[in-house]
FIBA-962720 format. One record per atom (N, C-alpha, C, CB): residue in three letters; x, y, z. Coordinates in steps of 0.05 Angstrom, whole numbers, plus 32768, in hexadecimal, padded with zeros to 4 digits. Glycine has a CB too. Layout:
! FIBA-962720
AlaXYZ
...
This chain:
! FIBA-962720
Unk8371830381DF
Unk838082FD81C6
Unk8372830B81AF
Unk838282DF81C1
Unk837C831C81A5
Unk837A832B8184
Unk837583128173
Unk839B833D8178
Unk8367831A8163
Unk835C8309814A
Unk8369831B812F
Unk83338307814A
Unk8373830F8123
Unk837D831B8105
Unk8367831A80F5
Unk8394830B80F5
Unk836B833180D9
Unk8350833080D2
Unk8348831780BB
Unk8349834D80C7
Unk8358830A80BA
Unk834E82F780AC
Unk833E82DB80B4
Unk836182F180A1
Unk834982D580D7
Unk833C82CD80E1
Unk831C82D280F0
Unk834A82CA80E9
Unk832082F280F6
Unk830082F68103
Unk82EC82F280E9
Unk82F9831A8112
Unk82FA82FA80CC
Unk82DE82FA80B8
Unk82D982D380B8
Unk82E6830C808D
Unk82F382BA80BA
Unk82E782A380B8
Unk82C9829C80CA
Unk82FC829380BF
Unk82D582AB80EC
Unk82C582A58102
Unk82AB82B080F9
Unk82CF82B0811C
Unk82AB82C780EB
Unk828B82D680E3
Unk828082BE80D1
Unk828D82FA80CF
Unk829282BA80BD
Unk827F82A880AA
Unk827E828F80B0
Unk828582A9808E
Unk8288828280CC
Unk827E826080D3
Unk825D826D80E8
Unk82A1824680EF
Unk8260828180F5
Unk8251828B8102
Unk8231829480F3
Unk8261829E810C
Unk823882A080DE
Unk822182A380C8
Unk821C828680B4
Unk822B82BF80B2
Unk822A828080B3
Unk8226825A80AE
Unk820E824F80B9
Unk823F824580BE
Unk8218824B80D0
Unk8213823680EC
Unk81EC824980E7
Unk82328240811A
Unk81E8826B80E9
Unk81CD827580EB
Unk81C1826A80D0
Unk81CC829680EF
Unk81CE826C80BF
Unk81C2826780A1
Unk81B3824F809F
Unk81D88266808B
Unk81C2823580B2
Unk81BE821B80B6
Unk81A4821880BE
Unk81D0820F80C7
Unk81AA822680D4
Unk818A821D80F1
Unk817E822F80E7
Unk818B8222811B
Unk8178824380D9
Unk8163825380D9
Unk8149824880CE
Unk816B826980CB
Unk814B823680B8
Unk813D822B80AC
Unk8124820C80C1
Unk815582248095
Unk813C820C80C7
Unk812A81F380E2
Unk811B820380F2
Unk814181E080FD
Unk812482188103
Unk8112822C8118
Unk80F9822E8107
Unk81218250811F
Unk8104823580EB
Unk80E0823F80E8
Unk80D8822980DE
Unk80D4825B80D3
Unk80D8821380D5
Unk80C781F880CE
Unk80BA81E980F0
Unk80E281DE80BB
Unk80D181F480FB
Unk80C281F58122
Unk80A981FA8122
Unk80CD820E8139
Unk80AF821A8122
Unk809C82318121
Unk808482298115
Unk80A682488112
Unk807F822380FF
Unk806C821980EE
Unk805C820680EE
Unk8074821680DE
Unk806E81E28100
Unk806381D38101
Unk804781D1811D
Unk807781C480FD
Unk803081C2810F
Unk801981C28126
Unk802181B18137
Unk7FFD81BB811E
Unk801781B2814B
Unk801C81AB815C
Unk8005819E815F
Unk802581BB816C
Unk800981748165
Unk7FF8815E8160
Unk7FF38157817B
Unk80038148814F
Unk7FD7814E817F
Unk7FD3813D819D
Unk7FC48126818A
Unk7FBC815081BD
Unk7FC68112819F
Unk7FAE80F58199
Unk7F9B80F381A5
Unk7FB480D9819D
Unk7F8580F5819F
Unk7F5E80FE81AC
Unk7F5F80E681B7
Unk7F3B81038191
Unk7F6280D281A9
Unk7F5080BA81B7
Unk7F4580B681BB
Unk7F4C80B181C2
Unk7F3080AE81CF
Unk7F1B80A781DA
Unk7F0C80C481E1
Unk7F21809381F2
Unk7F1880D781E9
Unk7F1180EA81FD
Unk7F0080FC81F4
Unk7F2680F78207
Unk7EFA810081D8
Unk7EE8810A81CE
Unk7EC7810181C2
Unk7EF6811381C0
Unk7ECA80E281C3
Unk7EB780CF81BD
Unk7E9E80D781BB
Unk7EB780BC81CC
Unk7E9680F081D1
Unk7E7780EC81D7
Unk7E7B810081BC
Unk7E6380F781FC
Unk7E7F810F81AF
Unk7E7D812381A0
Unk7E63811B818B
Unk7E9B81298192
Unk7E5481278184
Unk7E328127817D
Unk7E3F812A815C
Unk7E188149818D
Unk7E348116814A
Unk7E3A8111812F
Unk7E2181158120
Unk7E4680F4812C
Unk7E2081208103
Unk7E00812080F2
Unk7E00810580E4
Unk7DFB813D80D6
Unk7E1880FA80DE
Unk7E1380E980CB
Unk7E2480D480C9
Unk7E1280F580B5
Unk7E2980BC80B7
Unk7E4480A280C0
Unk7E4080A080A4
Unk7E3F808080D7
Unk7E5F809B809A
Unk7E6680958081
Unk7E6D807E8079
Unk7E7680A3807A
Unk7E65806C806F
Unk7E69804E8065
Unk7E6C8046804C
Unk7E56803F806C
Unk7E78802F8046
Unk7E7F802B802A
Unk7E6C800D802A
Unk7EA680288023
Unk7E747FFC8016
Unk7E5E7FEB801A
Unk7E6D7FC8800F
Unk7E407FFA8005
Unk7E897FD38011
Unk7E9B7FC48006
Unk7EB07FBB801C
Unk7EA77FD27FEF
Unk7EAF7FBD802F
Unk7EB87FBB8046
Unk7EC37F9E8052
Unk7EA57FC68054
Unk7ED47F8F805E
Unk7ED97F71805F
Unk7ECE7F678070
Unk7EF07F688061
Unk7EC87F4C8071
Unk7EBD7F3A807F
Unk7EC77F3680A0
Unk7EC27F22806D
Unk7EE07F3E809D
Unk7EF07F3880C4
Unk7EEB7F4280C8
Unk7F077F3680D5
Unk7EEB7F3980EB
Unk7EEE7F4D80FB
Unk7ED07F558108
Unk7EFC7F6380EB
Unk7ED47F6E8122
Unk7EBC7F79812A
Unk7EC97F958130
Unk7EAC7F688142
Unk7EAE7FAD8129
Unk7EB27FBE812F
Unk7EBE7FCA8147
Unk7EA47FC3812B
Unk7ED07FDB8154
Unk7EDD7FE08165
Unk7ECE7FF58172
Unk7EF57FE4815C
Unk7EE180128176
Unk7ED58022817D
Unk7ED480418176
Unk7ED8801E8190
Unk7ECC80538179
Unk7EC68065816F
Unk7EDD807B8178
Unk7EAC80678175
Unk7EEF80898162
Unk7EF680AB816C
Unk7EF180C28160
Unk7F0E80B18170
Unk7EEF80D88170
Unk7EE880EF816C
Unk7EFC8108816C
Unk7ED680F1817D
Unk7EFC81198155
Unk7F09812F8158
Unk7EF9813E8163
Unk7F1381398144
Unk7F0B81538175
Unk7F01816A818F
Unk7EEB817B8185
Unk7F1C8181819A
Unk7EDD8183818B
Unk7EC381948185
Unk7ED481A58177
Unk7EAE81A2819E
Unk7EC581AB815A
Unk7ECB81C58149
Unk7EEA81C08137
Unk7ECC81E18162
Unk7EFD81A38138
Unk7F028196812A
Unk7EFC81848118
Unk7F0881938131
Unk7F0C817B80FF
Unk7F02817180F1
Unk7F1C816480E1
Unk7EEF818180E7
Unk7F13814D80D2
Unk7F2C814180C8
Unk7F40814F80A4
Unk7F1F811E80C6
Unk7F53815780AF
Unk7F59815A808F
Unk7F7481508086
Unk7F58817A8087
Unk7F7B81428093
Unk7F948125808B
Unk7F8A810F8097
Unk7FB781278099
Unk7FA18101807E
Unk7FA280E28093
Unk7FB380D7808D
Unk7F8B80CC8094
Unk7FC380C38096
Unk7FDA80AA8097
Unk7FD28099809D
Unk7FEE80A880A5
Unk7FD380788092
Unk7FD580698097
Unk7FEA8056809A
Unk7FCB80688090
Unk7FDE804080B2
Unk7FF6802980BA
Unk7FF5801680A7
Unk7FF2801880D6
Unk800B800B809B
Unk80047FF78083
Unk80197FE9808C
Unk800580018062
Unk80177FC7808A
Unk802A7FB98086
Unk803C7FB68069
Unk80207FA5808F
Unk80507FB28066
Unk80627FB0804F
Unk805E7F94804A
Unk807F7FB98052
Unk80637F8E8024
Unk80577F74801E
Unk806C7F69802B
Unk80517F6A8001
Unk805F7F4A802D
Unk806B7F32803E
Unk80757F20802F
Unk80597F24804D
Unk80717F238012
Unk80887F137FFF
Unk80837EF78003
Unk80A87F198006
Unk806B7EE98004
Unk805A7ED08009
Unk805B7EC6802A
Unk80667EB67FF4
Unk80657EDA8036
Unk80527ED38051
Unk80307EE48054
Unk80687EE1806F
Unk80337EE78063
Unk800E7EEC8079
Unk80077F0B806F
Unk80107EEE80AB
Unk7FFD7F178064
Unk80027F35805B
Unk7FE17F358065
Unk800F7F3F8034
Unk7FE37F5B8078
Unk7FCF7F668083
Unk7FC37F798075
Unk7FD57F6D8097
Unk7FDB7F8D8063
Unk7FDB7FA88058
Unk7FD47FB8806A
Unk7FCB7FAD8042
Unk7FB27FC78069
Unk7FBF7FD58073
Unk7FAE7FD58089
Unk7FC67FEA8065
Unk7FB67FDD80A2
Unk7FB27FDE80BC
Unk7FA57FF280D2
Unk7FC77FDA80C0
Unk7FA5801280C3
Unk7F9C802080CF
Unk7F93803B80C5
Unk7FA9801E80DF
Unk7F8A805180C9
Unk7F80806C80C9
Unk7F7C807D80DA
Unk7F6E806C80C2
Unk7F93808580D5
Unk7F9B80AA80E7
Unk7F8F80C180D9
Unk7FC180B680E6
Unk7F7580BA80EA
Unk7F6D80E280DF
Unk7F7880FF80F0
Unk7F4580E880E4
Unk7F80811180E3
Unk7F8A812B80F5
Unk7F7A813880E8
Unk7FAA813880F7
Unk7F6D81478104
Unk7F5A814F8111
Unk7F638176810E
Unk7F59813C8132
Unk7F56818980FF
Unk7F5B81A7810D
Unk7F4881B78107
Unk7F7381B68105
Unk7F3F81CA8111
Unk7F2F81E6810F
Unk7F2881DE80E9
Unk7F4A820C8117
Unk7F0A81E880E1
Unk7F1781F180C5
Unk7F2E820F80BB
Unk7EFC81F580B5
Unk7F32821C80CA
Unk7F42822780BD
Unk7F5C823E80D0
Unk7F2F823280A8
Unk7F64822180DE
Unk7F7B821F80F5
Unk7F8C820D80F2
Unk7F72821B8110
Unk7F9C820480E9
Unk7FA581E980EA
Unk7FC181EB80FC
Unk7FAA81DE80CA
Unk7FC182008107
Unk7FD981FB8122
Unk7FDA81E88137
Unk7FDA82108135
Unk7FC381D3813D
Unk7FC381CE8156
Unk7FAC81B18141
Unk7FB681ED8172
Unk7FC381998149
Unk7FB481838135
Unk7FA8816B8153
Unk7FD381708115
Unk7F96815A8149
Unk7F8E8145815A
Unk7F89812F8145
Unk7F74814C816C
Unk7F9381168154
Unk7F9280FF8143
Unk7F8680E6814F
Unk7FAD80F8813B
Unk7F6B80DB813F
Unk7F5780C38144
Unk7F5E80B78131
Unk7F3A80C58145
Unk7F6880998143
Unk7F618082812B
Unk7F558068812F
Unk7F79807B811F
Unk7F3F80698148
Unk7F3380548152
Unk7F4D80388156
Unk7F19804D813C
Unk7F3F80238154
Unk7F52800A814C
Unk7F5C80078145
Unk7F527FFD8145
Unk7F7680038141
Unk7F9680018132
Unk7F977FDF812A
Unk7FB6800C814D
Unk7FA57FD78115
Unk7FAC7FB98117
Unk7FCA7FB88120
Unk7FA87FA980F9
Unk7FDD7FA2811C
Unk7FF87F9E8129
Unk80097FA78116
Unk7FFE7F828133
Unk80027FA080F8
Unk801D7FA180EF
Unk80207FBC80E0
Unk80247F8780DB
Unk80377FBF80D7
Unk80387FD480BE
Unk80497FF580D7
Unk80087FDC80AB
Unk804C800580C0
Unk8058802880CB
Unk8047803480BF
Unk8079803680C1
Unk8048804D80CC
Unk802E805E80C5
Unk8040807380AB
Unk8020807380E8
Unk8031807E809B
Unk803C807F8081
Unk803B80A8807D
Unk802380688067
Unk804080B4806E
Unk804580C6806E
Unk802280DB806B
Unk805D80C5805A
Unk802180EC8086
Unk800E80F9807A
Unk80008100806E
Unk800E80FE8079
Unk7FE981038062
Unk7FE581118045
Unk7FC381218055
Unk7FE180F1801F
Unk7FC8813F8045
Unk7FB6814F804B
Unk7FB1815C8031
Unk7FBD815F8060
Unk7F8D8161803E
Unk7F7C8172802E
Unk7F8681928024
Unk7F6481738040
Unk7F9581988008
Unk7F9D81AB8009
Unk7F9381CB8019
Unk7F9F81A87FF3
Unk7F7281C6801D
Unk7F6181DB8027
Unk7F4B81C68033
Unk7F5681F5800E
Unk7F3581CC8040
Unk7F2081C38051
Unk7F2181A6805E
Unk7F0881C58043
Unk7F0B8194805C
Unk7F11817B806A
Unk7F0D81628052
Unk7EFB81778086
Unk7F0F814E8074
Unk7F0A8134804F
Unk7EEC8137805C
Unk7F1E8101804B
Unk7ED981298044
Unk7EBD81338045
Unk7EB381168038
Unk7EB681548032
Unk7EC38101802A
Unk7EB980E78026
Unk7ED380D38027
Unk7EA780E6800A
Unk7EC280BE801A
Unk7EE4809D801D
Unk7ED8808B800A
Unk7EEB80828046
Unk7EF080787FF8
Unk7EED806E7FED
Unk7EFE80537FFE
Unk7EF0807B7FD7
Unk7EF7803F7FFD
Unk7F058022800E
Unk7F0F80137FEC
Unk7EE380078028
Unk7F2A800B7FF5
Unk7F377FF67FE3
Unk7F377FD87FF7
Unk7F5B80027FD8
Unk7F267FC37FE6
Unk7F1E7FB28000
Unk7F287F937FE9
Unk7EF27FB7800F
Unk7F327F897FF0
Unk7F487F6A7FE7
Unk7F2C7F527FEA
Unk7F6C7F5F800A
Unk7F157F497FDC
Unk7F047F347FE2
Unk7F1C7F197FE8
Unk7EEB7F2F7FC6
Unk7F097F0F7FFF
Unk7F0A7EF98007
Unk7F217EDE7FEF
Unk7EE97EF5800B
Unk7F357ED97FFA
Unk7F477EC87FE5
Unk7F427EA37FF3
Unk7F737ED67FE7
Unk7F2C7EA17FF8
Unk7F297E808003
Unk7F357E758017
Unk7F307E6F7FF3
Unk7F317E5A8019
Unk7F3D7E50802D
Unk7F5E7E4D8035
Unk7F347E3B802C
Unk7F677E4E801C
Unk7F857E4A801D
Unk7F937E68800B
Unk7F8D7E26800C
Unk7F7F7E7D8012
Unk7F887E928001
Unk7F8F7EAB801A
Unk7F6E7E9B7FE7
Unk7FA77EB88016
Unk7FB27ED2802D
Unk7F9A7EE18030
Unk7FCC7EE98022
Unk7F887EEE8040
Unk7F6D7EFF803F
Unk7F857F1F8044
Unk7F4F7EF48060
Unk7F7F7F2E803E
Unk7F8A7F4B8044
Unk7F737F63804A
Unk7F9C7F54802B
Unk7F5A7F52803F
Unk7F497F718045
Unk7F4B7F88803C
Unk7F4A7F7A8059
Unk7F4C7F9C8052
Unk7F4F7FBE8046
Unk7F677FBC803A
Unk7F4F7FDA805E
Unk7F6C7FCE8022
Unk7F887FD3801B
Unk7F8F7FE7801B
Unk7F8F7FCE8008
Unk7F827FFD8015
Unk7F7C801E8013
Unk7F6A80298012
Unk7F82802A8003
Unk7F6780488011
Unk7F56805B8019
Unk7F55806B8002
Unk7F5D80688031
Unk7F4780767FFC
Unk7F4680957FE9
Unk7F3580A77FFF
Unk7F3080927FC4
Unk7F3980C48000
Unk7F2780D88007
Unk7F2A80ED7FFA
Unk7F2880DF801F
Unk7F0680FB7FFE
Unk7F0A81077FE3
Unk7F03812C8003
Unk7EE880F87FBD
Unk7F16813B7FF7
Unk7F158157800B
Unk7EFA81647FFA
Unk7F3881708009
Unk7EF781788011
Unk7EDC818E800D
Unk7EEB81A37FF6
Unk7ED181A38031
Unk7F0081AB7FF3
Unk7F0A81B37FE2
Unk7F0A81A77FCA
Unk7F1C81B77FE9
Unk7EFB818C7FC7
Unk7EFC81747FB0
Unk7F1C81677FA7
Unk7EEF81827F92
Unk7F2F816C7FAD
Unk7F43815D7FA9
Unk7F41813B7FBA
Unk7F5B81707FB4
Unk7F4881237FA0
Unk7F47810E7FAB
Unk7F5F81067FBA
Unk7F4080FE7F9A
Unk7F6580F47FD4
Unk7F8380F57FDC
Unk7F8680D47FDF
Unk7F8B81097FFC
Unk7F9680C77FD1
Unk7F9880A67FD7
Unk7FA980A17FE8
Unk7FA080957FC2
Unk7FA580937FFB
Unk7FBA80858016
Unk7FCF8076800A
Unk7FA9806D802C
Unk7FE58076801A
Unk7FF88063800D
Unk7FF2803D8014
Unk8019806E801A
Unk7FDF80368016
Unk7FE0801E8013
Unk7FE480097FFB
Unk7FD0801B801C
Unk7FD97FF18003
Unk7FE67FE07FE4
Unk7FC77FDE7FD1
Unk7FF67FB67FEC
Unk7FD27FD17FC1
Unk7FBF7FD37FA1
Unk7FAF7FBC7F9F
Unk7FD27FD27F82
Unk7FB77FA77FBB
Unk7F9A7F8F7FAF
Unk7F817F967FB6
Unk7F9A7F6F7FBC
Unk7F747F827FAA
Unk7F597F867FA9
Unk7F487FA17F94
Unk7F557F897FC7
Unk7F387FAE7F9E
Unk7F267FC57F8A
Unk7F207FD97F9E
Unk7F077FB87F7C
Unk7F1B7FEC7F94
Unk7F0780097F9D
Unk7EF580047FA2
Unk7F00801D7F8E
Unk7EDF80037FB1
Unk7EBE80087FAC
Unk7EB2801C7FA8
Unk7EB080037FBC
Unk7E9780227FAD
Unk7E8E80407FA3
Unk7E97804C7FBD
Unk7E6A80467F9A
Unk7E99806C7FB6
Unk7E96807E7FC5
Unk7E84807B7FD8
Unk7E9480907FBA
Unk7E8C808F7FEF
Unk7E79808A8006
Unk7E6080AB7FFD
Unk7E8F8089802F
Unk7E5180A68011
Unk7E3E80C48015
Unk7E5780DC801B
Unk7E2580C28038
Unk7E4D80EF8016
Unk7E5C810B8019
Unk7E4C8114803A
Unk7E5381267FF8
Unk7E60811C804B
Unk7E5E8133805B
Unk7E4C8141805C
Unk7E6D81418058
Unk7E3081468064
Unk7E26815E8061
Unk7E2E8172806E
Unk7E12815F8062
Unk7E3B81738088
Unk7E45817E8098
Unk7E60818F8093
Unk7E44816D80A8
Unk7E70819680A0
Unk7E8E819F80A2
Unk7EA28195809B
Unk7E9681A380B6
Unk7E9B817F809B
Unk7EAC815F8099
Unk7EB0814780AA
Unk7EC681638098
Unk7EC2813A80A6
Unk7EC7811E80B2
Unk7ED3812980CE
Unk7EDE8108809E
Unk7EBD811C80E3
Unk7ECC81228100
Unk7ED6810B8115
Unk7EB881328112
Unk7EDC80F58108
Unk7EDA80E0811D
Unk7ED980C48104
Unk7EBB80E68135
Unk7EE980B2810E
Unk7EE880968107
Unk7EE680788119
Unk7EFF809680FA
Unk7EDC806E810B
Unk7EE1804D811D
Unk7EDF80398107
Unk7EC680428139
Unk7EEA8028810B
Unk7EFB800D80FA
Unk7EF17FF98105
Unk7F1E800A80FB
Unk7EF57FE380EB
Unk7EED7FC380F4
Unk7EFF7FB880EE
Unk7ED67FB480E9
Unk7F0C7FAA810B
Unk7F237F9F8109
Unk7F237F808117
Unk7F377FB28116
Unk7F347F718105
Unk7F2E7F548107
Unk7F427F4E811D
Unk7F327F4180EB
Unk7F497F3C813A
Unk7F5A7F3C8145
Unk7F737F2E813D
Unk7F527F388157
Unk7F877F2B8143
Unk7F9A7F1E8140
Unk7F9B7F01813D
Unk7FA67F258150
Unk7F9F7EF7812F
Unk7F9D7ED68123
Unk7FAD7EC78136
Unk7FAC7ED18102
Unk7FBB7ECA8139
Unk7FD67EB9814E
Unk7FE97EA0813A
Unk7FC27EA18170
Unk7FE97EB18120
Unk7FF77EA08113
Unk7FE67E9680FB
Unk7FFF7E8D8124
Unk7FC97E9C80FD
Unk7FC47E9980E0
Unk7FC47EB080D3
Unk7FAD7E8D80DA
Unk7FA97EAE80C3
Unk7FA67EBE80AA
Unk7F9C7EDD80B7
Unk7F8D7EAD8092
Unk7FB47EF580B9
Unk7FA57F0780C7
Unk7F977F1F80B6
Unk7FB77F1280DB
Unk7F867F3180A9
Unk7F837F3E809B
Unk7F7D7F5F80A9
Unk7F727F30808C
Unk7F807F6380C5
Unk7F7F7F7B80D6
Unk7F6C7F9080D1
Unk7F967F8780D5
Unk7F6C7FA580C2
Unk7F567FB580BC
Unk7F417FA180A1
Unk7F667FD780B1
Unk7F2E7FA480B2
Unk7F127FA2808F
Unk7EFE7FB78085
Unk7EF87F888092
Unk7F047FCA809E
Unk7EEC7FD88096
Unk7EEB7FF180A3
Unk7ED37FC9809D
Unk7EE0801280A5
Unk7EE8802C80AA
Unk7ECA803A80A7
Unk7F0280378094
Unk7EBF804780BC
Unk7EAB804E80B7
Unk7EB8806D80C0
Unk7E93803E80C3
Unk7EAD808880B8
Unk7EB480A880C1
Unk7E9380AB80CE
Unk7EBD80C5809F
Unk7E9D80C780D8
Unk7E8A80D380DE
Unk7E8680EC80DA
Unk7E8780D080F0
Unk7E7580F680DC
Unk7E6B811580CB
Unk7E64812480E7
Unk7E49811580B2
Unk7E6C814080E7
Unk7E66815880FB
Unk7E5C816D80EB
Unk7E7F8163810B
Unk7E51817880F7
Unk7E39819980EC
Unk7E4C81A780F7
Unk7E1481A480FC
């Protein structure tokens, strides 16, 4: 069947449409790294130094330790946060996703976040415009008494080797403490968390506490 010419130019331009559409996705494809989760599997990895704050909460016991892959290093992170509870049981926030890459590869990402707590979604990325994070600041909720909600950690600050500071999306109770030690090394290669277990119905407060680790 013959096509008139008014019809083959529609078919050209739903056809150049339809490319105009997807072209833009192929290359945000193209572009995006490609993420694995380390886990455990890198653990033994040999550290110079441990970064601590000194404001850290009372629950809980330390968990366990992860490591980004030899010659990685951390330069994002997300956290799990619960959303307020509007006078029920509030945890905030719950966890720390470090991604893990080359310093200056970021095609090919790995993600440690030791101990996780239960509640909350993990929140939008945020990365070091250039190098790694290299220190942390803890937003930590003191102790609210016997008949007071405990929440613990609330947020994070990290400050990149590039010196840009990056704040986590968690919530606003409680305070900052001081900064931790700086990196002497490459940066932050590895984390482990102190996490309180699950209450079974009481007062749960999930993350209290985040220690990094430093690689040469």
């Amino acid at each position: 069947m013959s096509l008139v010419p008014g019809m083959a130019s529609l078919l050209l331009f739903r056809t150049l449409s339809v490319l105009f559409v997807f072209f833009p996705v192929w290359c945000k494809q193209e572009e995006t790294s490609f993420v694995q989760r380390a886990g455990t599997i890198f653990a033994g990895r040999q550290y110079n130094s441990t970064l601590v704050v000194s404001n850290g909460g009372d629950f809980g016991s330390w968990t366990w330790p992860e490591m980004c892959p030899e010659g990685f290093y951390a330069i994002g992170f997300s956290l799990r946060v619960e959303e307020n509870q509007v006078g029920m049981d509030d945890t905030a926030l719950n966890g720390i996703r470090l991604f893990c890459s080359r310093p200056t590869d970021r095609s090919i990402l790995y993600t440690v976040e030791s101990h996780t707590g239960l509640f909350g979604e993990w929140t939008q990325t945020l990365w070091c415009p250039s190098g790694t994070l290299k220190s942390f600041q803890l937003r930590v909720e003191a102790p609210q008494g016997l008949f007071g909600d405990d929440t613990s950690a609330n947020n994070i600050r990290f400050r990149c080797s590039s010196n840009p500071v990056i704040e986590g999306m968690g919530w606003t109770w409680g305070e900052y403490g001081n900064w931790s030690e700086e990196c002497k090394g490459e940066g932050i290669c590895g984390i482990e968390t102190k996490q309180e277990p699950y209450q079974a119905g009481l007062d749960d407060t999930s993350l209290n506490d985040v220690r990094f680790f430093c690689c040469a």
